[in-house]
FITOR-578504 format. One record per atom (N, C-alpha, C, CB): residue in one letter; z negated, y, x negated. Coordinates in nm, 2 decimals. Glycine has a CB too. Layout:
N
R resn      Z      Y      X
R    a      Z      Y      X
...
END
This chain:
89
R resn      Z      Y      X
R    x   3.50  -4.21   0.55
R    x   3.57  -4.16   0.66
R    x   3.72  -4.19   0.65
R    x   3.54  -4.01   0.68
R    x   3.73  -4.18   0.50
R    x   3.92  -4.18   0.52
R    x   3.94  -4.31   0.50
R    x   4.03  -4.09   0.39
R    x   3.85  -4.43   0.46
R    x   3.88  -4.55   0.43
R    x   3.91  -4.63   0.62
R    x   3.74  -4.61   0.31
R    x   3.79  -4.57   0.72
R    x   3.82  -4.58   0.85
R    x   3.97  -4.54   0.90
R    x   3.72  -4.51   0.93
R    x   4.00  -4.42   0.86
R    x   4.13  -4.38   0.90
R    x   4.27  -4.48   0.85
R    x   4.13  -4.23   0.84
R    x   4.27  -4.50   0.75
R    x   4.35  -4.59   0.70
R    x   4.37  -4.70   0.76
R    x   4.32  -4.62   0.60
R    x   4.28  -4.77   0.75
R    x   4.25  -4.92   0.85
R    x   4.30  -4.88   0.99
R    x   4.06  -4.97   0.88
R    x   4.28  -4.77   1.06
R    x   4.29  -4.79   1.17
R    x   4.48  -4.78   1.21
R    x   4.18  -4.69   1.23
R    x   4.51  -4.69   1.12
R    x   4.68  -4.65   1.12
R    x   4.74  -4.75   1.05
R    x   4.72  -4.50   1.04
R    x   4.69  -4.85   0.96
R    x   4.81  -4.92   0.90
R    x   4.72  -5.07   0.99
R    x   4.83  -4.92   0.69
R    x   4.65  -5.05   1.13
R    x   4.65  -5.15   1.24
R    x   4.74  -5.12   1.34
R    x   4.54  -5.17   1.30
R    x   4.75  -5.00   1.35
R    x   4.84  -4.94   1.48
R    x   5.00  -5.00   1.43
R    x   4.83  -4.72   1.50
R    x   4.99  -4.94   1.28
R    x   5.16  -5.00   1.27
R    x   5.18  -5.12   1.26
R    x   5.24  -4.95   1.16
R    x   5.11  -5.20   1.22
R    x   5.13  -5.33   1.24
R    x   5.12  -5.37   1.38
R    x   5.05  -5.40   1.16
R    x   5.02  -5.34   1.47
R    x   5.08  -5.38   1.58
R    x   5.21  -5.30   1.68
R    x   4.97  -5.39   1.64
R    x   5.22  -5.19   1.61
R    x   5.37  -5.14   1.72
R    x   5.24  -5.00   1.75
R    x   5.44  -5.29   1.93
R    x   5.13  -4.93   1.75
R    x   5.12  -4.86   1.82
R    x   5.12  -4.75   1.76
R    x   5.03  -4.88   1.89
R    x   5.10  -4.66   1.86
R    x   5.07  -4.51   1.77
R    x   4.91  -4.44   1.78
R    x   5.17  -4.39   1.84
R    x   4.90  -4.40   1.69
R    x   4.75  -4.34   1.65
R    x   4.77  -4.18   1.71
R    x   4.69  -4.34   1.45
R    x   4.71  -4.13   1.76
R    x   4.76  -3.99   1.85
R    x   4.59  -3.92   1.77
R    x   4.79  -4.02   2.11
R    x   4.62  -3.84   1.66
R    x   4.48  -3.70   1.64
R    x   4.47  -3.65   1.66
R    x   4.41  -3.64   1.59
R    x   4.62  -3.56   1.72
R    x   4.68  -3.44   1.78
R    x   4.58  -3.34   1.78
R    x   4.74  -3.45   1.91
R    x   4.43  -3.39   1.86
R    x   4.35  -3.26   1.92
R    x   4.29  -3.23   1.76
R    x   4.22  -3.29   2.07
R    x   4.20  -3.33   1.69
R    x   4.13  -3.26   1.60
R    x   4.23  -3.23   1.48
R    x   4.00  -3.35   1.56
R    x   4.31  -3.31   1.49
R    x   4.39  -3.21   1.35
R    x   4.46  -2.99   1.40
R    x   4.61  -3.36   1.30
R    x   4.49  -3.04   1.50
R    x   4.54  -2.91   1.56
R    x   4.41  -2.83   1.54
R    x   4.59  -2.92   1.73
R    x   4.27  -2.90   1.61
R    x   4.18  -2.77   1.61
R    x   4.15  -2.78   1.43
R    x   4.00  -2.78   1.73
R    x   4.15  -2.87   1.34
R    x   4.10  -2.82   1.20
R    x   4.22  -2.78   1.11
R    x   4.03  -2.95   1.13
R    x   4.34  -2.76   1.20
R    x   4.45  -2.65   1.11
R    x   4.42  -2.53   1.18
R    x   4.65  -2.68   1.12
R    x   4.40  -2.52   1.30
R    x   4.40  -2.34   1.35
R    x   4.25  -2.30   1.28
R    x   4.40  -2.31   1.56
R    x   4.10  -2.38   1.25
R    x   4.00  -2.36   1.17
R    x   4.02  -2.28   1.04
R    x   3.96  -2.48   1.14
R    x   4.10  -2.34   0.96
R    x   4.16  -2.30   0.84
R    x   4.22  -2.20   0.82
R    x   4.23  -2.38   0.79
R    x   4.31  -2.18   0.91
R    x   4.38  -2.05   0.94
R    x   4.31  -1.93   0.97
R    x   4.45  -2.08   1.04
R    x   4.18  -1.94   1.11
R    x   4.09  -1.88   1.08
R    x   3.99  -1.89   0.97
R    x   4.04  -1.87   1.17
R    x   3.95  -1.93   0.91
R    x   3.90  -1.89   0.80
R    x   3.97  -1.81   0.69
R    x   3.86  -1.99   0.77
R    x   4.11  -1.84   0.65
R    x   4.16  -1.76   0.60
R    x   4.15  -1.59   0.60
R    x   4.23  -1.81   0.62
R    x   4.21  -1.60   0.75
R    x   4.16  -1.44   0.83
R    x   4.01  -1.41   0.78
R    x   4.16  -1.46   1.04
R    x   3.90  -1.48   0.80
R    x   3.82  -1.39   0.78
R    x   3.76  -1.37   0.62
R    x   3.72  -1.41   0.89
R    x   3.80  -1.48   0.55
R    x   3.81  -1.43   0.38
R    x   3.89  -1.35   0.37
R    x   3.86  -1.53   0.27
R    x   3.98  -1.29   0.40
R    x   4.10  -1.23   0.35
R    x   4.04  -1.09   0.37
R    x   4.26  -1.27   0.44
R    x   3.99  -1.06   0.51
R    x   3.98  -0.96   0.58
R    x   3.85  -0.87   0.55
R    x   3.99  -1.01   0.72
R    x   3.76  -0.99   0.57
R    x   3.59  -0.96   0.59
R    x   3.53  -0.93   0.70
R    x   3.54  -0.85   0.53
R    x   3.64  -0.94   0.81
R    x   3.63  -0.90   0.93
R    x   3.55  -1.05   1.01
R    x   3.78  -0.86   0.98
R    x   3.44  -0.98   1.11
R    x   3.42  -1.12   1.19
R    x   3.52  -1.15   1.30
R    x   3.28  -1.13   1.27
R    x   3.61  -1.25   1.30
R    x   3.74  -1.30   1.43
R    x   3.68  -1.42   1.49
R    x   3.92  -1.35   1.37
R    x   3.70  -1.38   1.64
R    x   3.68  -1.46   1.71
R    x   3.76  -1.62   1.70
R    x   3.70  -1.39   1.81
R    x   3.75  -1.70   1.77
R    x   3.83  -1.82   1.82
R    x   4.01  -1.71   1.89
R    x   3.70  -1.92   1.98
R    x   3.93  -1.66   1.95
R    x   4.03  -1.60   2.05
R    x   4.11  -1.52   2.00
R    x   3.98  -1.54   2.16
R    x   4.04  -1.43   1.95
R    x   4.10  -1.35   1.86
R    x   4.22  -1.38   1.72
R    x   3.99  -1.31   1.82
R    x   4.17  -1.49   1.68
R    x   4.26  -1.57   1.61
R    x   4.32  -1.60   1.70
R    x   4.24  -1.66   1.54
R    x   4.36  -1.67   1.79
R    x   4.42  -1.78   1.83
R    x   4.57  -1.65   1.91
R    x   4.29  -1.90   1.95
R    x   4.53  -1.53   1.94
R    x   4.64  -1.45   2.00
R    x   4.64  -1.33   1.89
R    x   4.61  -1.40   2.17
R    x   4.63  -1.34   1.76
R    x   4.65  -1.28   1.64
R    x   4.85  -1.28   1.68
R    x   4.57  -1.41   1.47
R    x   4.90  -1.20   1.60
R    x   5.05  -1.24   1.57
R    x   5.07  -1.24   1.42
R    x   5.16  -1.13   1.63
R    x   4.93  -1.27   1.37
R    x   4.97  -1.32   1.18
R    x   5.12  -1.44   1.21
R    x   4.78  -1.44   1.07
R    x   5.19  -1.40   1.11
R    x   5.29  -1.51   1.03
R    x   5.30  -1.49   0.92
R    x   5.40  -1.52   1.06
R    x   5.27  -1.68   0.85
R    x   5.30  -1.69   0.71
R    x   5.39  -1.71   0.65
R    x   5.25  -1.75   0.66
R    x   5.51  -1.71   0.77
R    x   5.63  -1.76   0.76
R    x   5.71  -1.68   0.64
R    x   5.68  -1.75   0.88
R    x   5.82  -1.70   0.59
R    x   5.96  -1.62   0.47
R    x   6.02  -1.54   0.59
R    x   6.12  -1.76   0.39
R    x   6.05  -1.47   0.53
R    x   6.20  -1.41   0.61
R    x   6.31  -1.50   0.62
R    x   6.26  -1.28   0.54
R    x   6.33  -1.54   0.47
R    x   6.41  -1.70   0.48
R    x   6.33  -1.79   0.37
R    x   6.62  -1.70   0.44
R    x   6.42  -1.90   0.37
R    x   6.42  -1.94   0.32
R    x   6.50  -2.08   0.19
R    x   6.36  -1.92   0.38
R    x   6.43  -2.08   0.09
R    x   6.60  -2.12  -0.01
R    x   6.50  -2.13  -0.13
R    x   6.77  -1.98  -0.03
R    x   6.59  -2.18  -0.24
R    x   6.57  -2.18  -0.37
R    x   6.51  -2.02  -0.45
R    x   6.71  -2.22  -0.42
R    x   6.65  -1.91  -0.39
R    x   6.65  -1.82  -0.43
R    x   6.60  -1.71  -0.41
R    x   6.73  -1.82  -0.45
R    x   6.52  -1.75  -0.37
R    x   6.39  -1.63  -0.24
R    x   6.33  -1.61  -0.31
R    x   6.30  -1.66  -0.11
R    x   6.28  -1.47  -0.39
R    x   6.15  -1.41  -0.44
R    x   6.04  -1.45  -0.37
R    x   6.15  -1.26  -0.44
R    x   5.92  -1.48  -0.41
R    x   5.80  -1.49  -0.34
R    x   5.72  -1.36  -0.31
R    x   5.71  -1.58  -0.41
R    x   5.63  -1.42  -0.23
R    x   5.59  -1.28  -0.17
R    x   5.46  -1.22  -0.24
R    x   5.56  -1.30  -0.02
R    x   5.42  -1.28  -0.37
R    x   5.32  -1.28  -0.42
R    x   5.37  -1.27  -0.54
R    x   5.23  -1.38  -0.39
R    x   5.35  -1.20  -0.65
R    x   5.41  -1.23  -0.79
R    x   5.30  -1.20  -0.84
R    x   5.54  -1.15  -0.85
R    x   5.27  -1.27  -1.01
R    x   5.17  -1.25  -1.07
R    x   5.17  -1.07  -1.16
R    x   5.19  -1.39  -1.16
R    x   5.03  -1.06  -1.18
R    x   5.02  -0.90  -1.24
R    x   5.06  -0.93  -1.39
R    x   4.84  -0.81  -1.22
R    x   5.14  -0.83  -1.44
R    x   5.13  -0.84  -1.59
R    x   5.06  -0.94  -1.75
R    x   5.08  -0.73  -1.58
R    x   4.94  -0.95  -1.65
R    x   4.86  -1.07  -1.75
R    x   4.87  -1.20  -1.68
R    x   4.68  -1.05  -1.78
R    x   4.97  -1.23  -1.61
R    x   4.97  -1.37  -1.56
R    x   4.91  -1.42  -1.45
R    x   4.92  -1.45  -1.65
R    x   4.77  -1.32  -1.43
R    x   4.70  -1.35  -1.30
R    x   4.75  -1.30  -1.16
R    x   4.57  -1.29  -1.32
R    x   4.71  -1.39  -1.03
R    x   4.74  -1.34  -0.94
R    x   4.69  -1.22  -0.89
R    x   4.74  -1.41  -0.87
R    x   4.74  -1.14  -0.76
R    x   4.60  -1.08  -0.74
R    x   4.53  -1.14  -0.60
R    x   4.63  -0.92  -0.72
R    x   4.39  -1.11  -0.61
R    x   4.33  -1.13  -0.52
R    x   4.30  -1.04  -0.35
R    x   4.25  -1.16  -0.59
R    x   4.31  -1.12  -0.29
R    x   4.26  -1.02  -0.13
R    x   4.12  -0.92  -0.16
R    x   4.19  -1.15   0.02
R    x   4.16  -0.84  -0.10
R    x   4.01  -0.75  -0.09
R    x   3.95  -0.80   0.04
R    x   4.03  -0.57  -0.08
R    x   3.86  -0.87   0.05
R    x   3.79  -0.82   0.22
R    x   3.76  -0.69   0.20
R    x   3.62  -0.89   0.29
R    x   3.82  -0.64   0.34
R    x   3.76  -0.50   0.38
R    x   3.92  -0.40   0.39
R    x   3.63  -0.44   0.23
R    x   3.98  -0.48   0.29
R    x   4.10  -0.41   0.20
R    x   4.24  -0.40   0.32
R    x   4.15  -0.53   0.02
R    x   4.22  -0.58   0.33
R    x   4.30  -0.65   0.41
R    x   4.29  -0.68   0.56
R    x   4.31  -0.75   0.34
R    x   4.42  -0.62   0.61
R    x   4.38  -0.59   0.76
R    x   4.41  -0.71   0.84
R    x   4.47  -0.48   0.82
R    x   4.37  -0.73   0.94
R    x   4.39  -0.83   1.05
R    x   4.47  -0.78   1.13
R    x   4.28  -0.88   1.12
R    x   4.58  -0.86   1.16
R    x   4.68  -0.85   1.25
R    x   4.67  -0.92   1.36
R    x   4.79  -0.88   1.21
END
Protein backbone atom coordinates (compact mmCIF):
# COMPACT_ATOMS: atom_id res chain seq x y z
CA UNK A 1 0.00 0.00 0.00
CA UNK A 2 2.68 2.51 0.96
CA UNK A 3 5.00 1.38 -1.89
CA UNK A 4 1.65 2.58 -4.30
CA UNK A 5 1.59 5.76 -2.37
CA UNK A 6 5.10 6.67 -3.04
CA UNK A 7 5.09 6.06 -6.70
CA UNK A 8 2.19 7.87 -7.09
CA UNK A 9 3.54 11.33 -5.15
CA UNK A 10 7.10 11.23 -6.33
CA UNK A 11 4.94 11.05 -10.08
CA UNK A 12 2.85 13.98 -9.22
CA UNK A 13 6.12 15.90 -8.36
CA UNK A 14 7.84 15.16 -11.11
CA UNK A 15 5.24 16.05 -13.22
CA UNK A 16 4.21 19.52 -11.52
CA UNK A 17 1.01 18.02 -9.87
CA UNK A 18 -0.49 17.74 -6.67
CA UNK A 19 -1.77 14.57 -4.97
CA UNK A 20 -4.84 15.93 -2.89
CA UNK A 21 -5.88 12.81 0.30
CA UNK A 22 -7.34 15.48 2.16
CA UNK A 23 -10.67 13.37 2.67
CA UNK A 24 -9.15 10.00 3.94
CA UNK A 25 -6.37 11.36 5.87
CA UNK A 26 -8.87 13.93 7.64
CA UNK A 27 -11.44 11.05 8.20
CA UNK A 28 -8.33 8.61 9.61
CA UNK A 29 -7.03 11.55 12.00
CA UNK A 30 -10.52 12.42 13.43
CA UNK A 31 -10.75 8.05 13.65
CA UNK A 32 -7.83 8.14 15.95
CA UNK A 33 -8.91 10.86 17.88
CA UNK A 34 -12.06 9.04 18.38
CA UNK A 35 -10.65 6.16 19.41
CA UNK A 36 -8.64 7.74 21.81
CA UNK A 37 -11.95 9.17 23.45
CA UNK A 38 -13.29 5.95 23.79
CA UNK A 39 -10.02 4.07 25.29
CA UNK A 40 -9.53 6.82 27.52
CA UNK A 41 -13.14 7.05 28.63
CA UNK A 42 -14.86 3.49 28.16
CA UNK A 43 -17.54 5.39 27.02
CA UNK A 44 -19.36 4.37 23.63
CA UNK A 45 -19.04 8.02 21.32
CA UNK A 46 -20.62 8.53 18.49
CA UNK A 47 -19.12 9.91 15.04
CA UNK A 48 -21.08 12.90 16.01
CA UNK A 49 -20.52 13.03 19.18
CA UNK A 50 -16.89 13.23 18.71
CA UNK A 51 -16.88 15.29 16.01
CA UNK A 52 -18.82 18.37 18.31
CA UNK A 53 -16.83 17.10 21.51
CA UNK A 54 -14.82 20.50 22.71
CA UNK A 55 -11.77 18.05 23.78
CA UNK A 56 -8.42 20.00 23.26
CA UNK A 57 -5.00 18.52 23.25
CA UNK A 58 -3.66 21.63 22.81
CA UNK A 59 -0.70 23.60 25.74
CA UNK A 60 -1.82 26.55 27.18
CA UNK A 61 1.48 27.56 25.49
CA UNK A 62 3.95 26.69 24.24
CA UNK A 63 8.09 26.70 24.47
CA UNK A 64 11.02 24.87 25.74
CA UNK A 65 10.13 25.73 29.19
CA UNK A 66 6.63 24.41 29.66
CA UNK A 67 6.03 21.63 32.26
CA UNK A 68 4.17 18.82 30.60
CA UNK A 69 1.00 17.90 31.33
CA UNK A 70 1.73 14.43 32.21
CA UNK A 71 4.72 13.77 34.63
CA UNK A 72 6.02 10.40 35.50
CA UNK A 73 4.91 8.73 39.14
CA UNK A 74 7.75 8.29 41.53
CA UNK A 75 9.02 4.91 39.95
CA UNK A 76 9.50 6.33 36.57
CA UNK A 77 6.23 5.07 35.20
CA UNK A 78 3.57 7.00 33.61
CA UNK A 79 0.17 6.89 34.70
CA UNK A 80 -2.36 5.33 32.87
CA UNK A 81 -6.19 6.40 31.89
CA UNK A 82 -8.86 4.66 33.76
CA UNK A 83 -11.88 3.91 31.38
CA UNK A 84 -14.70 4.71 33.32
CA UNK A 85 -12.35 7.10 35.42
CA UNK A 86 -11.92 9.51 32.58
CA UNK A 87 -14.60 11.81 31.45
CA UNK A 88 -15.61 12.83 27.98
CA UNK A 89 -15.82 16.26 27.14
Amino acid sequence: MYDVEHRELFAAIRAGRTVNNRDYMITSTMLGILAHMVCYTGQEITWEQAMKSTLDFSLPRYGWDVEPPVKPLPDGRYPSPMPGVTKFV
